[in-house]
C-alpha positions as CSV (number, residue, x, y, z in Angstrom):
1,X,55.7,25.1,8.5
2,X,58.8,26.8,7.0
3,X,61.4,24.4,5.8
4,X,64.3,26.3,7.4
5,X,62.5,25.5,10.9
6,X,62.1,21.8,9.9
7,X,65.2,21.1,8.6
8,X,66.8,22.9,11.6
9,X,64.8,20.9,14.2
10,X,65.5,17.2,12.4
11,X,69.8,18.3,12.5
12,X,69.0,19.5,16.1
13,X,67.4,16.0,16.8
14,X,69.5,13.9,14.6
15,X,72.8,15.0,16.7
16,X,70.9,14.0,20.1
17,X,70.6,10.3,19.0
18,X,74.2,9.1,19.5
19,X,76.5,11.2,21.9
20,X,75.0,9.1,25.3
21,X,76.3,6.0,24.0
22,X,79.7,7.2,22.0
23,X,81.0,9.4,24.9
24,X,81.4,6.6,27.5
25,X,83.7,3.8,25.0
26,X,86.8,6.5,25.2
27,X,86.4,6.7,29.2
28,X,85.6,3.2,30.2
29,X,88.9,1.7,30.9
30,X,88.6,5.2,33.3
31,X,85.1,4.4,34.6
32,X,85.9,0.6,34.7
33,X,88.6,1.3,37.5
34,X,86.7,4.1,39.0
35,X,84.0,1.1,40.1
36,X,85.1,-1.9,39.7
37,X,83.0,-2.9,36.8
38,X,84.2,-5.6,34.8
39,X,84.0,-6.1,30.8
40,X,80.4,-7.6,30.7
41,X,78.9,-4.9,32.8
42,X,80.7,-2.4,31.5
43,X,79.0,-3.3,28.2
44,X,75.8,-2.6,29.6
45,X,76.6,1.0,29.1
46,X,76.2,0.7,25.6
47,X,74.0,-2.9,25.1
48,X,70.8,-0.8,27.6
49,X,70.5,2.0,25.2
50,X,70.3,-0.2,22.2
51,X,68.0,-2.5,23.6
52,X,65.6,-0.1,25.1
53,X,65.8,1.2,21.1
54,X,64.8,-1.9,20.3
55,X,61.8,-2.5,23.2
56,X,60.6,0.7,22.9
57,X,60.6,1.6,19.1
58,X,57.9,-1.0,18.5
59,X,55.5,1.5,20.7
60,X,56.6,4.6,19.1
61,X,53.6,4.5,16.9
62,X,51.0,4.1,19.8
63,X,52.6,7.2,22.0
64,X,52.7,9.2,18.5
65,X,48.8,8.2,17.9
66,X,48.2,9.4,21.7
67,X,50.3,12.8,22.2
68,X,51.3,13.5,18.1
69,X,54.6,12.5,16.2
70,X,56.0,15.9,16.8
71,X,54.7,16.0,20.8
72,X,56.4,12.8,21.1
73,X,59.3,13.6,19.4
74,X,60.3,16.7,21.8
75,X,58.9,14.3,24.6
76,X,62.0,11.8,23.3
77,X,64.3,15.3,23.5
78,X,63.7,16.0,26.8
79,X,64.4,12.4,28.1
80,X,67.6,12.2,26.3
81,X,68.8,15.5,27.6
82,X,67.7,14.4,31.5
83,X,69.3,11.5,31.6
84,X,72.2,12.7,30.0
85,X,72.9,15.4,32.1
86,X,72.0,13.4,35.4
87,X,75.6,11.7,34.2
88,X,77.2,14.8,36.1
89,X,75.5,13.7,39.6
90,X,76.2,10.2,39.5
91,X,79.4,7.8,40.6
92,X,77.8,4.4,40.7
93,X,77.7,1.9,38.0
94,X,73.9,1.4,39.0
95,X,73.2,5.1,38.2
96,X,75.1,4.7,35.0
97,X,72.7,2.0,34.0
98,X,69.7,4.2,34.9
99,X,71.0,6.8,32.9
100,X,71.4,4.5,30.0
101,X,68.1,3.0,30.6
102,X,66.2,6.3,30.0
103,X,68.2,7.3,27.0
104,X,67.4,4.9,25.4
105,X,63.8,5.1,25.7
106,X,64.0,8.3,24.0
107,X,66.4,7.3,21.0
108,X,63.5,4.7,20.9
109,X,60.6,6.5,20.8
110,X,62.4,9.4,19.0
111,X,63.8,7.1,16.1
112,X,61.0,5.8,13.9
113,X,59.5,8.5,14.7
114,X,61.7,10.4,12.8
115,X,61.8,8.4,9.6
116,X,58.0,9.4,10.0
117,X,58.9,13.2,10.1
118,X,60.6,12.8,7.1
119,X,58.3,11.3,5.1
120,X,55.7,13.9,6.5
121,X,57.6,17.5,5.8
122,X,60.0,16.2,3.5
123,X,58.2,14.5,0.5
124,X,60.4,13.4,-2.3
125,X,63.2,14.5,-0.9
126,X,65.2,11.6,-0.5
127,X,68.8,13.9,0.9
128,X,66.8,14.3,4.1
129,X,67.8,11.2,5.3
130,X,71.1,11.9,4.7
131,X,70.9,14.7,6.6
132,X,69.4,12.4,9.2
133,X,72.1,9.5,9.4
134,X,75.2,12.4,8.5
135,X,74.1,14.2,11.4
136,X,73.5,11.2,14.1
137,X,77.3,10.4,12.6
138,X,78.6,14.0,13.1
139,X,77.3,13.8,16.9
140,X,78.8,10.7,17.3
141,X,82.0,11.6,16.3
142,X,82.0,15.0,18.3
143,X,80.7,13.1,21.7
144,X,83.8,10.0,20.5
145,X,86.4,13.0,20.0
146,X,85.9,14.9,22.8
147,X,85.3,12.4,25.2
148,X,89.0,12.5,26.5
149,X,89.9,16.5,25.9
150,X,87.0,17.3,27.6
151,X,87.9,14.7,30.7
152,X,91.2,17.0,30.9
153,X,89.7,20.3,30.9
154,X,87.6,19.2,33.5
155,X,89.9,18.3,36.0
156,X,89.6,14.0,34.9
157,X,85.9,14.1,35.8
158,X,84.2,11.7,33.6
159,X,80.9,12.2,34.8
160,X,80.8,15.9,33.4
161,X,82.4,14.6,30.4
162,X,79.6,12.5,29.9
163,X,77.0,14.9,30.9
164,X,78.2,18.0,29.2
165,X,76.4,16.4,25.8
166,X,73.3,17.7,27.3
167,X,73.8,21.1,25.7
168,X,72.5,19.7,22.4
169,X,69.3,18.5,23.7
170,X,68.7,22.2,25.1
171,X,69.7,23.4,21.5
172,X,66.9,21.0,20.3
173,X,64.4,21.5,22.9
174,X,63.8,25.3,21.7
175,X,63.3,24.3,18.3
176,X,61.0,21.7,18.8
177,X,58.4,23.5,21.5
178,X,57.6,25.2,18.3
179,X,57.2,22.4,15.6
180,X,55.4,20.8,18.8
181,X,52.9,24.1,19.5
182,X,52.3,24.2,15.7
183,X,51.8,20.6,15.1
184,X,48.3,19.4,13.6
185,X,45.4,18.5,16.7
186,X,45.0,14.8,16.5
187,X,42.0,14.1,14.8
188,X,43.3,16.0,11.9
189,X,46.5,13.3,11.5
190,X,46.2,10.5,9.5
191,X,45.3,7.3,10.8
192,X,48.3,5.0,12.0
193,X,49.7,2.0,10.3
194,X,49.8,-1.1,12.4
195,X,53.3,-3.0,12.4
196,X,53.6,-4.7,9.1
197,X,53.8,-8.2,10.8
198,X,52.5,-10.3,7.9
199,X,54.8,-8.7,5.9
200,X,57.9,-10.7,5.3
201,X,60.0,-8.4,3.5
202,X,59.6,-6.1,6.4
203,X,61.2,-8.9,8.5
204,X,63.7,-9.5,6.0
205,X,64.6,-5.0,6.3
206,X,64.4,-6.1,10.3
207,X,67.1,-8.9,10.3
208,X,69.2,-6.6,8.0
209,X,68.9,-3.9,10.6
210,X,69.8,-5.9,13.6
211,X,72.9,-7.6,11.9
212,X,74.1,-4.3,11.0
213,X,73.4,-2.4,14.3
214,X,75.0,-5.3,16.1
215,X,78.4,-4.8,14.2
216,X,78.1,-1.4,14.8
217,X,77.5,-1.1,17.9
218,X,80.1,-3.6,19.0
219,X,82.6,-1.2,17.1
220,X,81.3,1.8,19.4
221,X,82.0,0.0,22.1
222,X,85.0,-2.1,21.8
223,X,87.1,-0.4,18.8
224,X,89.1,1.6,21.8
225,X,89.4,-1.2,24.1
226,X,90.8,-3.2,21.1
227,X,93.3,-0.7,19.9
228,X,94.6,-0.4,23.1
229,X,95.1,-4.4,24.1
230,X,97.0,-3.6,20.4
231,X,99.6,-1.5,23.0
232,X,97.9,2.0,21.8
233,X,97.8,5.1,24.1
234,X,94.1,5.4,25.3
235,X,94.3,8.9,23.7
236,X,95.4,6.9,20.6
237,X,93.2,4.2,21.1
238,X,90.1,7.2,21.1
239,X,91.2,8.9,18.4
240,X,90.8,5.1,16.4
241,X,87.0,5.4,17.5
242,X,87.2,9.4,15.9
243,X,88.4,8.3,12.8
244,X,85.8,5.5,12.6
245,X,82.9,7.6,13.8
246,X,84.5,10.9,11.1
247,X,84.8,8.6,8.0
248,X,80.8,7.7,8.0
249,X,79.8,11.8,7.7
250,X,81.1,12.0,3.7
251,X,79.7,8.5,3.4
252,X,76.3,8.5,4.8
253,X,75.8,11.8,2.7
254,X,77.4,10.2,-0.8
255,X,76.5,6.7,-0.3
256,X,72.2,7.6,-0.6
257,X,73.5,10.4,-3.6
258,X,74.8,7.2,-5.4
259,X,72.3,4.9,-4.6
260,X,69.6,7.5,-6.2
261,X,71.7,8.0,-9.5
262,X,72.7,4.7,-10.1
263,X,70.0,2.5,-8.5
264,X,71.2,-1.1,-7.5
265,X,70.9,-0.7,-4.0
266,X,71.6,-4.2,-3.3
267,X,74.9,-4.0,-5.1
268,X,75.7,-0.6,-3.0
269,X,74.5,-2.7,0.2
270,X,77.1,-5.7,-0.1
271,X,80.0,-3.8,-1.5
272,X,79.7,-1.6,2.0
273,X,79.0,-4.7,4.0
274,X,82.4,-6.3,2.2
275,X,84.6,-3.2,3.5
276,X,83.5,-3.8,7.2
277,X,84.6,-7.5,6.7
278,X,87.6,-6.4,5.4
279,X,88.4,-4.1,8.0
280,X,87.3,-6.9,10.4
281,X,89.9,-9.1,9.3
282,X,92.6,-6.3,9.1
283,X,92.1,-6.4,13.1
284,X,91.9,-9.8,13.3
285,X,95.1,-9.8,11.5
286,X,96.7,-7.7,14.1
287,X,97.4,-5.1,10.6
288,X,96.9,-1.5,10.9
289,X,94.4,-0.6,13.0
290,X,94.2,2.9,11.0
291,X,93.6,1.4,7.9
292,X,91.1,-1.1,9.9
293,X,89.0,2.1,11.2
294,X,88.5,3.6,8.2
295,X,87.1,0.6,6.1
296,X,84.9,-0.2,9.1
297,X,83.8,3.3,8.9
298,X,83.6,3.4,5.2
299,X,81.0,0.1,5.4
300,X,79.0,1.5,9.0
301,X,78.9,5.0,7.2
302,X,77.1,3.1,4.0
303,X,75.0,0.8,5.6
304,X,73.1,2.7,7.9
305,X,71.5,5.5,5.7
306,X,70.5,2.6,3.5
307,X,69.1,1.1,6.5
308,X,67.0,3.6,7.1
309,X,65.8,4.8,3.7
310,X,64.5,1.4,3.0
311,X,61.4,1.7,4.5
312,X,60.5,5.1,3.3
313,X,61.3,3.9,-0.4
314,X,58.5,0.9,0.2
315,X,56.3,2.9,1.8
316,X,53.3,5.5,0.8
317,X,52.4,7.9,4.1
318,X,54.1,8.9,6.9
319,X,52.0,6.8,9.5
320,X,53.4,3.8,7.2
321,X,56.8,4.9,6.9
322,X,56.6,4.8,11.1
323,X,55.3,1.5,11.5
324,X,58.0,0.3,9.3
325,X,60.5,2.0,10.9
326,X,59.2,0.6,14.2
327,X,59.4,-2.9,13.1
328,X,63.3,-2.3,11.8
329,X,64.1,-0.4,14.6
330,X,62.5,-2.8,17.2
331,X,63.7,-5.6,16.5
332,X,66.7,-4.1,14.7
333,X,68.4,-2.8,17.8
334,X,67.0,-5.5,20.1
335,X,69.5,-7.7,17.8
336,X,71.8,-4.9,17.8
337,X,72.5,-4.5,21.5
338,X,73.3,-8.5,21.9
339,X,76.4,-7.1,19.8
340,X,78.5,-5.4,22.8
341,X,77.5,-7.7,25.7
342,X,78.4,-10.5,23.6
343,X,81.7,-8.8,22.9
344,X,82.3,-8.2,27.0
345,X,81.3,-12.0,27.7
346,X,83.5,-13.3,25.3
347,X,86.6,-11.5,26.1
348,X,85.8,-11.8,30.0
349,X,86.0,-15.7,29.4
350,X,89.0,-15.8,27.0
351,X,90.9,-12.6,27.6
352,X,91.4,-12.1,24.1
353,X,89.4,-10.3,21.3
354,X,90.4,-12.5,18.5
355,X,87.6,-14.9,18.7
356,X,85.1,-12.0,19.2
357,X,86.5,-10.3,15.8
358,X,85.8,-14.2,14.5
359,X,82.3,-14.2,15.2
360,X,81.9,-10.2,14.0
361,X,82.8,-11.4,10.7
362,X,80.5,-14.6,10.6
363,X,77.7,-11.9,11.2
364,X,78.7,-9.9,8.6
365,X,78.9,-12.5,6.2
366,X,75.1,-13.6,7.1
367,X,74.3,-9.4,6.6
368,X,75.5,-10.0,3.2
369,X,73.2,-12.8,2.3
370,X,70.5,-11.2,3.7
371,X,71.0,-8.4,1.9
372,X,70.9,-10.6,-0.9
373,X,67.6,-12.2,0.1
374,X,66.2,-8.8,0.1
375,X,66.8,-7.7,-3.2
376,X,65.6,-11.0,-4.7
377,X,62.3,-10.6,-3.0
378,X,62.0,-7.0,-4.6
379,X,62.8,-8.5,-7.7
380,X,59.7,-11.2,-7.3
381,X,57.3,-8.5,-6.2
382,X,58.1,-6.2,-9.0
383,X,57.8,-9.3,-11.5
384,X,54.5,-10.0,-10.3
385,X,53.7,-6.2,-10.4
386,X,55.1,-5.3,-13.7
387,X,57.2,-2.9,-12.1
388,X,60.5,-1.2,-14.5
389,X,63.7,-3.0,-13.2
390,X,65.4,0.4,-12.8
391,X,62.1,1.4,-9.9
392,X,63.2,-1.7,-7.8
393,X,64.6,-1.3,-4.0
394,X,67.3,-3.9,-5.8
């Protein structure tokens, strides 16, 4: 297939994967009064996606082995973009939850399945997946940005604010029916790679991913809210969460450039795990929160483009890359969404988000030894292997 029509369609994809989750943290003190939803259920908006990531990237593989990676891909496209734009008919908290329900099913499914593409259509070419995580950032950020100007210009309706991010599934969807139409039959695809259960390093890459998706997410969710118990405006308080979600595009595109001239990825992994916790404790400090958002995004921006290459550096075939990327994924985000509704709980009990940022820092600190865990292991394995230092996933 030609490149230009592959690269388009994983940037058309890539922006789809964040904007259902980052719209709704710049509206929810908005939505929160609208119906009466406290801190732990307003959570849910953002801890369902993640965990239906994390439930339903596990089976990614088996729908892909049924209907086709790139079937089930635009399959994941067209979920998104329903739910997303069912936002615009809905004023209940339960259809809120239904919405983020099914969104996340797709970012699930559509996930690991395009760590797969990658490895597929894009051999050797390791700058794909910065493409990948820069543009999942970039639709972050615009869904984060816009959330409250476009709540304005639409006469304070947040449920078209929140729906209007379904134009960039029907930019995808176009794109994809063709990749889709001219996708391989199935009995020409490779056989699929089972989850690498047995493999403990693959756990290790899982843990990693959760720890990190749980700080992350916990940012998306509650950076706002934070700012603003801080006395910040809410537009002040959003444009916090902008800066955070801006500061990872030019990071997730350098940080994999450096990483691939340089090696040492496990050096690259802790000194980007060490800015979040310094911009943790900047917050829990009560210091800047400006200066706080743009370490955080400086660390969130590094960590998950490594994240994700990972398992296509330690992997051979696509169908591999996948399963690996299921296993991550899965259990990644499963740990992950515990991150906001743990957040909501904890300042619903003590009105107060100092012991929350006490415990995001503890996690961030057990990131950074497993981080460490992992590059010991892939020093052992290349030991035993006789592999060059300088080849190592360090």
């Amino acid at each position: 297939m030609p490149f230009l029509l592959l690269f388009v369609a994983l940037l058309a994809a890539s922006l789809n994967m964040r904007p259902v989750i980052t719209s709704v943290s710049p509206l929810l003190g908005n939505i929160q009064s609208d119906l009466g939803m406290n801190s732990l259920q307003a959570s849910l908006m953002t801890t369902l996606p993640v965990l239906c990531m994390g439930i339903f990237a596990p089976l990614a593989a088996s729908i892909s082995r049924r209907f086709g990676l790139e079937r089930t891909i635009f399959g994941a496209m067209v979920l998104i973009g329903a739910a997303t734009a069912a936002r615009g008919f809905l004023s209940s908290s339960s259809g809120l939850i239904l919405t983020a329900l099914a969104a996340g099913v797709g970012i699930g499914i559509a996930g690991p399945l395009l760590s797969g593409f990658i490895k597929r259509h894009f051999p050797g070419r390791s700058a794909m997946v910065s493409v990948y995580s820069a543009s999942m950032v970039v639709g972050a950020s615009l869904a984060a940005g816009m959330a409250v100007p476009v709540y304005t210009w639409l006469d304070n309706s947040w449920q078209l604010s929140l729906a209007v991010w379904a134009v960039l599934s029907l930019a995808a969807l176009p794109v994809w029916w063709r990749i889709a139409a001219r996708s391989k039959p199935l009995k020409d695809q490779a056989a699929p790679s089972r989850l690498p259960l047995n493999n403990g390093k693959a756990w290790l890459l899982t843990v990693f991913f959760g720890l990190m998706a749980s700080i992350f997410y916990s940012l998306t969710a509650w950076l706002a809210p934070m700012a603003a118990s801080m006395g910040y405006s809410k537009h002040e308080a959003g444009n916090l969460l902008t800066l955070f979600t801006l500061i990872q595009i030019p990071v997730s595109i350098l940080v994999p450039i450096l990483v691939a001239k340089f090696q040492r990825r496990t050096l690259w992994l802790v000194l980007c795990s060490l800015f979040e916790l310094s911009g943790l404790l900047l917050l829990l400090g009560s210091a800047s929160p400006l200066l706080s958002a743009v370490m955080l995004g400086i660390g969130a921006g590094g960590l998950f483009p490594l994240a994700l290459m990972l398992p296509l550096l330690m992997t051979e075939r696509a169908e591999e890359a996948s399963s690996w990327s299921s296993l991550n994924q899965g259990g990644g985000y499963f740990l992950g969404a515990l991150g906001p509704l743990a957040i909501g709980r904890i300042y619903d009990a003590s009105g107060s988000f100092q012991p929350a940022l006490i415990g995001m820092a503890v996690v961030t600190v057990l990131m950074i030894a497993v981080q460490v865990m992992i590059g010991r292991s892939s020093r052992q394995a290349a030991a035993s292997k006789g592999t060059p230092v300088k080849e190592l996933v360090k």
